[in-house]
Structures are given as structure tokens and as C-alpha cells.
ZAVEX-405332 format. One record per residue (C-alpha): residue in three letters; x, y, z. Coordinates in Angstrom, 3 decimals, padded with zeros to 6 digits. Layout:
N
{torlo:Ala&xx:X&yy:Y&zz:Z}
...
END
This chain:
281
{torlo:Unk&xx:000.000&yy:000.000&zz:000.000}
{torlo:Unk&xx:002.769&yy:002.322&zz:000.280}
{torlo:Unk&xx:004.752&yy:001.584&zz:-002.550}
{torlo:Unk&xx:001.258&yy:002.348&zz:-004.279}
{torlo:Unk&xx:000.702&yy:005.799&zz:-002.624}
{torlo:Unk&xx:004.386&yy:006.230&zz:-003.594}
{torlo:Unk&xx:004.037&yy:005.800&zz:-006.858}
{torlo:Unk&xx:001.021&yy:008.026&zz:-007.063}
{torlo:Unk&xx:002.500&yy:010.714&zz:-005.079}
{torlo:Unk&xx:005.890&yy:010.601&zz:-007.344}
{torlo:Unk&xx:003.322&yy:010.871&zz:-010.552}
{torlo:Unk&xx:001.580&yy:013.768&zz:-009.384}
{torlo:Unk&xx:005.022&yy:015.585&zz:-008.417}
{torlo:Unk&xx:006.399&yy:014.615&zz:-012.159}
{torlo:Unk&xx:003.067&yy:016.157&zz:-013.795}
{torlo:Unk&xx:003.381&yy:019.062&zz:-011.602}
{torlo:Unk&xx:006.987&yy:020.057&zz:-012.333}
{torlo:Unk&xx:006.795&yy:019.623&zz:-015.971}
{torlo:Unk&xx:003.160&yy:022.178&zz:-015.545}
{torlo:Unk&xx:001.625&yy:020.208&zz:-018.189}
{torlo:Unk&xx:-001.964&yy:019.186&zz:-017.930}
{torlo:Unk&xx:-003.955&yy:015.981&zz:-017.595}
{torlo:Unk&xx:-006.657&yy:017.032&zz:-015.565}
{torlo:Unk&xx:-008.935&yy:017.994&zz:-018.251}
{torlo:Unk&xx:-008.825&yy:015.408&zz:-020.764}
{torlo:Unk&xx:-006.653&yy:012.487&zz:-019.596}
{torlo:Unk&xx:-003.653&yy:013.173&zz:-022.500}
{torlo:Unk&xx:-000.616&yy:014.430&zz:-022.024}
{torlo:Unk&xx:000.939&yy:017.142&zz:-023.991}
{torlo:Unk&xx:003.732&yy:014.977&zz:-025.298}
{torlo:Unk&xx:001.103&yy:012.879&zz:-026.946}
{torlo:Unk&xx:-000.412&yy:014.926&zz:-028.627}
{torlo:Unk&xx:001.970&yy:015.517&zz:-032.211}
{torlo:Unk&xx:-000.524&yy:016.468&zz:-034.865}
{torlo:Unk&xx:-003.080&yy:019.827&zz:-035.272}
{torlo:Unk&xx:-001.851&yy:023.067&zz:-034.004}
{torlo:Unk&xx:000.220&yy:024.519&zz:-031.366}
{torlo:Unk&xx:-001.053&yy:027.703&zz:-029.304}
{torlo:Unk&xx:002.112&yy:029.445&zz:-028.035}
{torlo:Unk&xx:000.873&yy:032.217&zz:-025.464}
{torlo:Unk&xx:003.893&yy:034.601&zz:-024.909}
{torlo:Unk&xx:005.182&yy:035.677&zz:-021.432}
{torlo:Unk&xx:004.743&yy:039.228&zz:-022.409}
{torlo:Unk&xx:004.283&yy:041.308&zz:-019.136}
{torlo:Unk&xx:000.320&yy:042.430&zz:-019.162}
{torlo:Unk&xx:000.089&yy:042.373&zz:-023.049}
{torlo:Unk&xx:-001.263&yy:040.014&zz:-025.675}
{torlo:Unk&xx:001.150&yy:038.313&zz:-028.116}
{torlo:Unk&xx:-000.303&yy:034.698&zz:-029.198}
{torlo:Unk&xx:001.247&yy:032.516&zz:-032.110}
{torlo:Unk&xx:-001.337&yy:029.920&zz:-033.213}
{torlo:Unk&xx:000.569&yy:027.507&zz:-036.161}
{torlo:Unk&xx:000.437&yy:024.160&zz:-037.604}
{torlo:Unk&xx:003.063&yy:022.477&zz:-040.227}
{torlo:Unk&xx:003.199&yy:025.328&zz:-042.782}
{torlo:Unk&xx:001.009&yy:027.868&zz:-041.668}
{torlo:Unk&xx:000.895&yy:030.435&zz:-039.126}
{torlo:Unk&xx:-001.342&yy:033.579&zz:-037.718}
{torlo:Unk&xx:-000.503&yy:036.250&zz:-034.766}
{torlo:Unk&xx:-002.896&yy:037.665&zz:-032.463}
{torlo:Unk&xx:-001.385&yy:040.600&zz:-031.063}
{torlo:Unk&xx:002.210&yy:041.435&zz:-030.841}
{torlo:Unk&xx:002.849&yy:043.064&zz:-026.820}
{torlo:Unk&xx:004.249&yy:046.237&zz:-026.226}
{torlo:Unk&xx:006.746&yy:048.121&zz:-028.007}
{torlo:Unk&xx:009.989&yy:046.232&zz:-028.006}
{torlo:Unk&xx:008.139&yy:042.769&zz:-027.826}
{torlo:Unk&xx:008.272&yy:042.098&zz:-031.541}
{torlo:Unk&xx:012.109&yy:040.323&zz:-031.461}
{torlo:Unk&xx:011.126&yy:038.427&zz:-029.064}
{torlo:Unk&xx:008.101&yy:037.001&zz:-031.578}
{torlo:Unk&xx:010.340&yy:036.768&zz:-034.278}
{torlo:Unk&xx:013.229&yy:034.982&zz:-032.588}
{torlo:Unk&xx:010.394&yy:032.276&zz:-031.579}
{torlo:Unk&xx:009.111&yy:032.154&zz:-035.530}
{torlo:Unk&xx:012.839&yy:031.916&zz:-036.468}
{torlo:Unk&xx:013.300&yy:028.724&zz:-033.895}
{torlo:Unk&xx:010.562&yy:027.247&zz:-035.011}
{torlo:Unk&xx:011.593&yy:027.123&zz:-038.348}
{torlo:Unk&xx:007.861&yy:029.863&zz:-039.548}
{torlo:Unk&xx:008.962&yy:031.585&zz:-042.195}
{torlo:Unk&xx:005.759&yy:033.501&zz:-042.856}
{torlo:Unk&xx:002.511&yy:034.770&zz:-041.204}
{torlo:Unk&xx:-000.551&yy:034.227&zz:-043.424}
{torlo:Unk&xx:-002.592&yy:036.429&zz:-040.648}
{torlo:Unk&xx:-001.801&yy:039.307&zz:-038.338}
{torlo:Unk&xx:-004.622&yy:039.666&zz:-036.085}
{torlo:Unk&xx:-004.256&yy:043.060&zz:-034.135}
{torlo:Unk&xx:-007.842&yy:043.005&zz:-031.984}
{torlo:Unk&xx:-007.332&yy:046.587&zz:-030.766}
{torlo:Unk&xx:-005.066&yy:049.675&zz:-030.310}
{torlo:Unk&xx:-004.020&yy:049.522&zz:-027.423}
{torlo:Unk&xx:000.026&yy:049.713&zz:-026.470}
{torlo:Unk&xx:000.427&yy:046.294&zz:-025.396}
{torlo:Unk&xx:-001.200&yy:044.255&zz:-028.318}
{torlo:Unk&xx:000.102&yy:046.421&zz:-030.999}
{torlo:Unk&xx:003.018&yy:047.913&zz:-029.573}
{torlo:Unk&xx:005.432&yy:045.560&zz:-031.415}
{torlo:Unk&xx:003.451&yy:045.172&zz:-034.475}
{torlo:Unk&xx:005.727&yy:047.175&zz:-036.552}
{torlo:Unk&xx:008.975&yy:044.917&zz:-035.859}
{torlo:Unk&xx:006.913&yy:042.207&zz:-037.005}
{torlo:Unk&xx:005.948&yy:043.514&zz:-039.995}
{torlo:Unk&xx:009.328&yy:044.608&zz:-040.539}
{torlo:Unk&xx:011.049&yy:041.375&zz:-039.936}
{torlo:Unk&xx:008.737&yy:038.867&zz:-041.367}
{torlo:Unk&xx:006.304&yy:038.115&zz:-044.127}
{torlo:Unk&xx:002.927&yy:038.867&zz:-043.574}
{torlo:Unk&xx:000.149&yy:037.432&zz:-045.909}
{torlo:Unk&xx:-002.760&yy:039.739&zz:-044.653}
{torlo:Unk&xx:-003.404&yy:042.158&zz:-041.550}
{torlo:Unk&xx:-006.632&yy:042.088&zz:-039.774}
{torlo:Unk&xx:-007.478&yy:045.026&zz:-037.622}
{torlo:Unk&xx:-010.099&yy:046.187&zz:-035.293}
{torlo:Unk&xx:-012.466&yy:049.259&zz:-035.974}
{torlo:Unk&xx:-011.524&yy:051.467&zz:-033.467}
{torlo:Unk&xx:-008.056&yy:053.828&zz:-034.054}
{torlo:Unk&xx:-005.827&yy:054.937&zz:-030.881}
{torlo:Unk&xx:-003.119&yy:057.281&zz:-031.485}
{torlo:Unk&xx:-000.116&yy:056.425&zz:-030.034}
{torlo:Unk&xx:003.579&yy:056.430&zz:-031.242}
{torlo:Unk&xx:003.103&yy:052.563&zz:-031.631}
{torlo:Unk&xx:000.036&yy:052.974&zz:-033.482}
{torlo:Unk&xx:001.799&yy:055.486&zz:-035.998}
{torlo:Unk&xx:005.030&yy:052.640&zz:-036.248}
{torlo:Unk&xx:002.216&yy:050.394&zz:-037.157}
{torlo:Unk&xx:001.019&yy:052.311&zz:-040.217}
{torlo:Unk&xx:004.486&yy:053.503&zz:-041.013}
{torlo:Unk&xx:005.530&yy:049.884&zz:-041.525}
{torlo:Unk&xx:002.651&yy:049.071&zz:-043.202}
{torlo:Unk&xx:003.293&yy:051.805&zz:-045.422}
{torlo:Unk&xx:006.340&yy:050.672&zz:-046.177}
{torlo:Unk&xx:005.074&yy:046.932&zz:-047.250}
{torlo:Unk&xx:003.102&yy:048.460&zz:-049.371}
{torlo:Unk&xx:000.469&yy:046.849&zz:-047.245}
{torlo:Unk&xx:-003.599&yy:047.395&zz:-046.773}
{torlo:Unk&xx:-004.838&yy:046.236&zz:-043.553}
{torlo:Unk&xx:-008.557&yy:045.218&zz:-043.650}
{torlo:Unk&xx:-010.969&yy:046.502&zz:-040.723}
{torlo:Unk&xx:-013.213&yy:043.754&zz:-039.640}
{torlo:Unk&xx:-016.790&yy:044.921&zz:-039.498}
{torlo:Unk&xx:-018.322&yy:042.118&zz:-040.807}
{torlo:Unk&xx:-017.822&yy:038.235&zz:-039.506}
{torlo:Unk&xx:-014.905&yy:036.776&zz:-041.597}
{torlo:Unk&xx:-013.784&yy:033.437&zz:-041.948}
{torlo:Unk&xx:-011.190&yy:031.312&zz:-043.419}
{torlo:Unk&xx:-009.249&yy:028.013&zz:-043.231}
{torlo:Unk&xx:-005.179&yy:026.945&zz:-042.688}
{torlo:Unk&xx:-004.972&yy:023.493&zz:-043.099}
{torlo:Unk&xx:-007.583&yy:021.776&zz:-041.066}
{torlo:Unk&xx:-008.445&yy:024.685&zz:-038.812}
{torlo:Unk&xx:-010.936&yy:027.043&zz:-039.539}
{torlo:Unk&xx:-010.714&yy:030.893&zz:-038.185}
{torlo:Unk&xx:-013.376&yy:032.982&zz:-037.618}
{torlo:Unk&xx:-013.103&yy:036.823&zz:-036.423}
{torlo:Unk&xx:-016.234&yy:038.316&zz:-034.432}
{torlo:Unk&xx:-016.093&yy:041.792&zz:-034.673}
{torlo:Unk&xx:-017.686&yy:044.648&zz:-032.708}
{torlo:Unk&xx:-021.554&yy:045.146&zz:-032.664}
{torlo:Unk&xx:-021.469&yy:048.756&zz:-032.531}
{torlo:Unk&xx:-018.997&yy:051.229&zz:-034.188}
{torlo:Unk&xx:-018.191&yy:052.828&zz:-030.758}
{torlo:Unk&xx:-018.697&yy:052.063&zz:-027.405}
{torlo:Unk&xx:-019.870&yy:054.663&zz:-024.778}
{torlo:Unk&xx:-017.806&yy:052.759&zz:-022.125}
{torlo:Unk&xx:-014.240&yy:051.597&zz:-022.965}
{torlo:Unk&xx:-013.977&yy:051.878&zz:-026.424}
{torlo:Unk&xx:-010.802&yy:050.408&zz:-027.314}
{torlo:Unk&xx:-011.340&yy:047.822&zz:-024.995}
{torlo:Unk&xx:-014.772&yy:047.034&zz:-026.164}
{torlo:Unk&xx:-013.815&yy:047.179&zz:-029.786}
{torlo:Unk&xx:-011.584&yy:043.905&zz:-029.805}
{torlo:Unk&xx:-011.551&yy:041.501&zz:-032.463}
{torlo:Unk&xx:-012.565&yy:038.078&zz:-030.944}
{torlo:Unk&xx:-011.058&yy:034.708&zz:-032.491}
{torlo:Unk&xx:-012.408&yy:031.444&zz:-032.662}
{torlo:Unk&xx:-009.978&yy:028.204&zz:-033.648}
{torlo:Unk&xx:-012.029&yy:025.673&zz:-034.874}
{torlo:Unk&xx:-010.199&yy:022.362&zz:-035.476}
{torlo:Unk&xx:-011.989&yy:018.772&zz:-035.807}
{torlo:Unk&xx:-014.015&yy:018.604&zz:-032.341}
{torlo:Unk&xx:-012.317&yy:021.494&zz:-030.524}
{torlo:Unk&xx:-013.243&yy:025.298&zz:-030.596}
{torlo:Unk&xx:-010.439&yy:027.781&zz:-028.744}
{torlo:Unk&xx:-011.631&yy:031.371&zz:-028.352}
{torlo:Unk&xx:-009.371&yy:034.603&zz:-027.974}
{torlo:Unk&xx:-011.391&yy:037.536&zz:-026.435}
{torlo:Unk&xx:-008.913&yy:039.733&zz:-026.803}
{torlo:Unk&xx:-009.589&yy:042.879&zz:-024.368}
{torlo:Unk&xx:-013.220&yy:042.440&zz:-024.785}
{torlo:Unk&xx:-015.295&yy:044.099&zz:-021.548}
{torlo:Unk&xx:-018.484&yy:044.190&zz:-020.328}
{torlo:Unk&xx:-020.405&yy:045.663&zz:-023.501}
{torlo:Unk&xx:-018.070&yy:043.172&zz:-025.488}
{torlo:Unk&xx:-018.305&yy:040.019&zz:-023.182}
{torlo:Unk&xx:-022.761&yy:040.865&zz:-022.940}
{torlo:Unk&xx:-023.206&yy:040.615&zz:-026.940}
{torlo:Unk&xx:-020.957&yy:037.854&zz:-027.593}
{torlo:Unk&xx:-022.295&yy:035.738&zz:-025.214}
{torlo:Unk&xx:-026.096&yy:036.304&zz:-025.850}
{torlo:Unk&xx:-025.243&yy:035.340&zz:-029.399}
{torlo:Unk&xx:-023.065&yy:031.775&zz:-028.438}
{torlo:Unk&xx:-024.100&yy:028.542&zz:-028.729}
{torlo:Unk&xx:-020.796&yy:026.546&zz:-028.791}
{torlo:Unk&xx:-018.537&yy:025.502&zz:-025.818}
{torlo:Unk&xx:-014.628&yy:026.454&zz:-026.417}
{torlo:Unk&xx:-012.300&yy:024.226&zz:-024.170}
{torlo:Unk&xx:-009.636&yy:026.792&zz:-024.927}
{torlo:Unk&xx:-009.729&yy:030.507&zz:-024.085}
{torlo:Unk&xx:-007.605&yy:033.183&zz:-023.633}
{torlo:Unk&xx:-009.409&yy:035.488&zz:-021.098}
{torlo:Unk&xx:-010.005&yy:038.712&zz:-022.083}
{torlo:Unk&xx:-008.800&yy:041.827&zz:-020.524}
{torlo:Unk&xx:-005.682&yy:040.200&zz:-018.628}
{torlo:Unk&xx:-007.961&yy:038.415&zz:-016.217}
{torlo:Unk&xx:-009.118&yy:041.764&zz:-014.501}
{torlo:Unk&xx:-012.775&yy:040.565&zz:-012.901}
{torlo:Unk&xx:-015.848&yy:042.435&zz:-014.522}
{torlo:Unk&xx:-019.457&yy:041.492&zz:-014.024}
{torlo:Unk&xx:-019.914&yy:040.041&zz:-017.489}
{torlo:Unk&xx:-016.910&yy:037.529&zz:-016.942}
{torlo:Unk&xx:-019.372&yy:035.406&zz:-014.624}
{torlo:Unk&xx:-021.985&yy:034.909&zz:-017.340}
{torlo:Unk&xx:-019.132&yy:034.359&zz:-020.241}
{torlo:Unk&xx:-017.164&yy:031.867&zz:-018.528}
{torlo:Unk&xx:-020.401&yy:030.066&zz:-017.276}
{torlo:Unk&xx:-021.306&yy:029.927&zz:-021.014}
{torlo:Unk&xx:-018.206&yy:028.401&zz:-023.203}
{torlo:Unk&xx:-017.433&yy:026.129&zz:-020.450}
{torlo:Unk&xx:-013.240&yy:026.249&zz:-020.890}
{torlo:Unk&xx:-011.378&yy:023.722&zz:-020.162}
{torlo:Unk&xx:-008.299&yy:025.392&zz:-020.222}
{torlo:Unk&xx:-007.762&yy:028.943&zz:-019.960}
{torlo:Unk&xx:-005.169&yy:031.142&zz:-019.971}
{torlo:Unk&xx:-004.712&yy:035.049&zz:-018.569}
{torlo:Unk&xx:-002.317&yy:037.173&zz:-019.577}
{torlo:Unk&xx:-001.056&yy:038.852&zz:-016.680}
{torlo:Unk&xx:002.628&yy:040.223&zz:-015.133}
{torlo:Unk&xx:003.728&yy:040.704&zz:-011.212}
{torlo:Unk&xx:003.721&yy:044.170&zz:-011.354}
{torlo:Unk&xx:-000.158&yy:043.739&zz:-012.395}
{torlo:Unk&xx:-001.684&yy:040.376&zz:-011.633}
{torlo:Unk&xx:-004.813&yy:039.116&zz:-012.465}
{torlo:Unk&xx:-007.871&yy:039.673&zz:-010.124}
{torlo:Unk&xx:-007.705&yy:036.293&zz:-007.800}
{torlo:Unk&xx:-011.932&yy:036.096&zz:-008.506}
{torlo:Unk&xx:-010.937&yy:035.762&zz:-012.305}
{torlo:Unk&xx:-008.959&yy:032.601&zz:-011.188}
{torlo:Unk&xx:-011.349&yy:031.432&zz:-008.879}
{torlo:Unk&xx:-013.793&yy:031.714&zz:-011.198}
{torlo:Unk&xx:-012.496&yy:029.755&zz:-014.152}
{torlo:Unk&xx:-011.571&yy:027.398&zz:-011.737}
{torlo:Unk&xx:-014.393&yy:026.574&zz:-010.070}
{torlo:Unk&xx:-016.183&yy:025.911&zz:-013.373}
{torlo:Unk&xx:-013.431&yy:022.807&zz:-013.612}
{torlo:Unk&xx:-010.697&yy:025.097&zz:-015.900}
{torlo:Unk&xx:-007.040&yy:024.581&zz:-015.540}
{torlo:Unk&xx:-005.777&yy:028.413&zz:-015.461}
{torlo:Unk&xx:-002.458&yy:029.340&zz:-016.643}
{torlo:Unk&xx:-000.634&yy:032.923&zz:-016.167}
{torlo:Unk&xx:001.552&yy:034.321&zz:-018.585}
{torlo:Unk&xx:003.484&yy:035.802&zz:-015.560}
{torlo:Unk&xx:004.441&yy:032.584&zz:-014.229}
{torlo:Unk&xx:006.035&yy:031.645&zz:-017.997}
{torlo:Unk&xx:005.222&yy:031.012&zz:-021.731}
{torlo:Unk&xx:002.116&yy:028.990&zz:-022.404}
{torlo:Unk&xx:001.932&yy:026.184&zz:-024.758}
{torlo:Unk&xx:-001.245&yy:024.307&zz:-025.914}
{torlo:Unk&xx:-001.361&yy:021.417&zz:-028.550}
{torlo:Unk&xx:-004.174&yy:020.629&zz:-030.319}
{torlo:Unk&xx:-005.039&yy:017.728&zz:-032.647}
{torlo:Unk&xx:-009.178&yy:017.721&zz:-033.367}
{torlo:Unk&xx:-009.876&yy:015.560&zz:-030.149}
{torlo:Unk&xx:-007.423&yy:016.036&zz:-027.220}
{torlo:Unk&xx:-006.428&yy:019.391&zz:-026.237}
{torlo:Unk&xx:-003.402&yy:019.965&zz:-023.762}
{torlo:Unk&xx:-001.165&yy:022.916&zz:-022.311}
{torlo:Unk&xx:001.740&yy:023.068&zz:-020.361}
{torlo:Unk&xx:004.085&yy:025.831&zz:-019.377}
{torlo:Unk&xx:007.029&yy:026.570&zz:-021.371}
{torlo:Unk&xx:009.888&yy:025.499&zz:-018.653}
END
């Protein structure tokens, strides 16, 4: 009996150090080899997600100014030598702050952009590259879809053209990843006017989700995380300013594994059926 509890107890220590999870689904990481990979940077309190599979590749948000070589030096490991989307989901500083060393450094097959301009010296770098690639971004104001490989994108935008409360915030583009059995949602910054019509118009549960807004709690959260049911979520957050502890209690208690950008990278693997994350360490 104690060689059993042992054993068990050793397990659980293993599964814990390498911070990859098996609670949700009963796979590990490791096992899961074909589909797509989410990589969630560690990007302080900003938004910088790669989402790729064997030979294709699209960006949601780039972090703060500065934060672009740090998403280029991953593509460059990783052997992506192009970006057929750039998804910026709204203008604030840290998700398009280092759009323009993206752009610079890497191709980029078609920008996607949110309705709602904020000036800002990152916002002008952003057009000024995009100037310089000779490049048109297109302003979602209509729902737009299309396929990589086996996974099918499809970018919610906006109800209203501005937002009386929050506007940038509010305006965010939201993503869904749909591949085989498994939708994964990125709400970008979305708030309470944001989080209220998306979720009155849902009828699909998403066992992925970046939370929006860096975690921060809002009344709306409640009713949104009630309704796509996550399995695995993810906040971007840093230590200078966490996420609200009610955010992670929340997800939680509605049987979500939470992972923090502040505590390291995030990766997820997905192959149509099992779904998996695990810190980068």
C-alpha cells in the first residue's frame, strides 16, 4: 500500500513540475503531435499569441513596443517563415506595440485590424511599416472566416462602431480556432459591452480561451465563462499587475485549468480531439 501511494505521489510531483496538464482530458501534452500549437507569450500584461500548424501560421497581437524580437526569434526557432494572418484586436500599447517589428522582420500574408483607431507612437510605427510593405490592412466589421490546413478561423467583430464605455477595450476583435471537435476562443480585451453581446449570441462551448482583458474581474466575466465552459484557460497577466484572484477562482471553479503568462510562456497542442497545455519550462 505504500509503494502504491508512492508511486502516485511521485506521478503527481512529475506532472506538476513539468506544468503540463492531464486534468482535463486524460492526455498528455507529449502525446499529442498532430493539429496546431497555441504558443501564449510571457509578455508582461500584453497580448502576443502565435497559433501555427506544419506550414502555416497567424498572430494575435504582438505586446508592447519592443516585444516584436522576441516574436520573431520564436518564428525563427521554429523554423515559420511567414505569417498568413496578423490579427491586431485593438489599439491599445500592449497588443500592438510591437506590431511594426513584425511587420518589418517577417512576411505577412494579410493584416486584420479592429475598428476602433488609438493614437499612439506605436500605433503610428504600425502604419508607417505598413506603409512601407506596401500593405492594406482590412478593418473587420463584418464576420470573416477562413481556413489553414484543417483549422478554420473565424473573427467576431464589434456590434457597434463605438462604445460609450471603454472603447478600445470594447472594440476587440474576438477569435475562434475551430479544429476537428475542438473550438479555442481569444477575447482579446473584450469588456463588459463586449463580453454581454458575444455571449447572448453563443451557442458553442470552447475548451480553450484566452481570457479577455488580462484576467481583470468584470461582471460580465461570470456569465461568459459560465457559457463556453473552458477547459483550459489562460490570462495574460505580469507581477507588477496580476490578475484579479476572482478571475482565477472563477475559471476554476467551473473545472478550468488556469495558466498565467506571468508565471512563464504557455503552450497548448491541439489535434481535433485532445487538447493539452503546459508551461514553457
Amino acid at each position: 500500500m505504500l509503494k502504491k501511494f508512492l508511486c502516485i505521489a511521485a506521478a503527481a510531483l512529475s506532472a506538476f513540475m513539468s506544468g503540463c496538464t492531464t486534468k482535463t482530458n486524460k492526455v498528455d501534452i507529449k502525446d499529442i503531435s498532430d493539429g496546431l500549437t497555441i504558443y501564449s507569450f510571457q509578455a508582461g500584461k500584453a497580448d502576443a499569441e502565435l497559433i501555427y500548424g506544419d506550414d502555416w501560421a497567424v498572430l494575435i497581437d504582438c505586446g508592447e513596443k519592443g516585444f516584436g524580437k522576441h516574436i520573431v526569434a520564436y518564428m525563427e526557432e521554429k523554423g515559420i517563415k511567414k505569417l498568413d494572418y496578423l490579427i491586431i484586436t485593438h489599439f491599445d500599447k500592449d497588443h500592438v506595440g510591437g506590431a511594426a517589428k513584425v511587420l518589418k522582420s517577417c512576411e505577412v500574408g494579410a493584416v486584420l485590424q479592429s475598428n476602433s483607431p488609438k493614437e499612439s507612437e506605436e500605433y503610428d510605427n504600425y502604419l508607417e511599416e505598413l506603409k512601407n510593405k506596401n500593405m492594406t490592412p482590412q478593418t473587420v466589421r463584418d464576420e470573416l472566416t477562413f481556413t489553414l490546413g484543417d483549422a478554420k478561423f473565424t473573427v467576431d467583430p464589434p456590434a457597434q462602431e463605438v462604445y460609450e464605455k471603454e472603447p478600445s477595450n470594447n472594440s476587440s476583435l474576438i477569435t475562434e480556432v475551430t479544429l476537428g471537435e475542438v473550438n479555442m476562443l481569444f477575447a482579446g480585451d473584450a469588456e463588459n459591452d463586449r463580453l454581454a453581446e458575444f455571449t447572448a449570441n453563443n451557442d458553442k462551448v470552447y475548451r480553450f480561451v484566452k481570457v479577455p482583458y488580462h484576467g481583470h474581474w468584470q461582471k460580465q466575466l461570470k456569465p461568459f465563462a459560465e457559457d463556453i465552459k473552458a477547459e483550459i484557460a489562460v490570462i495574460t497577466s505580469s507581477e507588477e499587475e496580476p490578475e484579479d484572484k476572482e478571475t482565477t477562482a472563477l475559471f476554476e471553479k467551473l473545472g478550468a485549468e488556469v495558466f498565467l503568462t506571468r508565471t512563464d510562456s504557455v503552450i497548448v497542442k491541439c489535434d481535433g480531439k485532445n487538447i493539452a497545455a503546459c508551461y514553457n519550462s
